[in-house]
C-alpha positions, 0 to 999 in steps of 0.5 A: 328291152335294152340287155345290160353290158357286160362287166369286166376286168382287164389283166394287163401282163407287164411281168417280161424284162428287156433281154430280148429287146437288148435293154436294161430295163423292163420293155413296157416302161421304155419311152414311146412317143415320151410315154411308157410302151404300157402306158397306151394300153392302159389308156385305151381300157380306161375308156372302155366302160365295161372294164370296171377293173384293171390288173398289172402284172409286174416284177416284185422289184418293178412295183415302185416303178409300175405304182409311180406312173400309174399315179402320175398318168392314171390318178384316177384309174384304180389298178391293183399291181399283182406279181409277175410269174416265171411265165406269161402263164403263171403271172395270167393265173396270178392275176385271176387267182388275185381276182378270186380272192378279192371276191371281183365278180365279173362277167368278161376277162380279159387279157392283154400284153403290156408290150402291145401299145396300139390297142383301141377302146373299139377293139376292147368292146367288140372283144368283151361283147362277143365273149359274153354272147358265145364263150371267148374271143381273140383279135387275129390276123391270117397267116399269109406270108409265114416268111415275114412272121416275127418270132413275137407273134403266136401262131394258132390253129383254132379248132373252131376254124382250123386256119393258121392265124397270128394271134394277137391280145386283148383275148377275152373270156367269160370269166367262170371259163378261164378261171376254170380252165387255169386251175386245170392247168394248174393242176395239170401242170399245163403251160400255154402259149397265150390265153386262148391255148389255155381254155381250149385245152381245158374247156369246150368254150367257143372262141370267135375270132375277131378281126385283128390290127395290123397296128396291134404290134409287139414291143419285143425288139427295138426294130419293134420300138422304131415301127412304133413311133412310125405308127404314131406318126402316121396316125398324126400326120396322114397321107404324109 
């Protein structure tokens, strides 16, 4: 007996602003390769079958912006635009609270930074997958070389495994899980630095890492844009 996929729902965090990355306007909407930065992302979920909802997190006055590409470069992807908190925290809790009072009834969340564009349909399943089996899963690399760490990249000691690693996203959970472990922290007033630092402090789920990609970068400096477009490069001209 073949056991039935899990379903799921993707929170993609577009909710930051450019002052990091010294731009006007919001880093996600900047032009990579003639397309928005969050616009790569979105792609990749809506290949990924399991993902039967998708969520974006915007800034109120971005709204107009977010819902003008999305109709022109994802007509067929039904996206509900959620606003954006004063942190990543708030705007994830945002998101879930929008998924509970629409009634959406998912086995998997997961949660992704808009800023991170090189995300594959492979990653999303294989996260989607273990998160259904064992509680939670997250995409990592090791820490080897913490002199060459960028200050967008979260490190984490997982108590599962106890070795530093640069975390990266989508971070899937079973969605009772992390809905449970939001409203703790609200209640607590806890913030976290990502989604799996959340759950861990207020759950006893199992997170499994899973191994990341070196591709899976982040949009947070324009140093970060031009390796971007050397990464797309590649990808279209191997061995060159």
């Amino acid at each position: 007996m073949v056991s039935e996929e899990p379903s799921a729902a993707a929170i993609v965090l577009a909710g930051g602003d450019g002052r990091r990355f010294g731009a006007a306007m919001n880093k996600v909407f900047l032009p990579l390769a003639h397309r928005p930065v969050i616009s790569w992302s979105l792609e990749a979920l809506s290949r990924v079958p399991n993902v039967r909802h998708v969520i974006v997190t915007v800034r109120a006055h971005e709204r107009g912006l977010a819902r003008a590409m999305l109709d022109r470069d994802f007509p067929n992807l039904d996206v509900l635009l959620v606003d954006g908190g004063e942190s990543r925290h708030h705007s994830e809790y945002n998101a879930l609270r929008a998924l509970e009072n629409r009634g959406i009834d998912v086995d998997v969340i997961a949660i992704h930074d808009g800023a991170r564009p090189f995300i594959s349909a492979e990653l999303v399943h294989q996260l989607i997958t273990v998160a259904h089996m064992v509680g939670g899963a997250v995409p990592a690399l090791p820490a080897l070389d913490l002199a060459r760490i960028e200050g967008n990249e979260v490190l984490e000691t997982l108590s599962t495994g106890g070795t530093l690693v640069r975390m990266q996203t989508p971070q899937a959970f079973q969605a009772e899980q992390v809905i449970a472990a939001y409203h703790a922290a609200a209640r607590r007033g806890f913030i976290g630095t990502d989604t799996a630092s959340c759950v861990e402090n207020f759950t006893d789920t199992v997170i499994q890492t899973i191994p990341g990609d070196t591709r899976n970068i982040k949009v947070t400096y324009p140093q970060d844009l031009t390796a971007a477009e050397h990464i797309l490069a590649a990808a279209h001209h191997p061995g060159a």
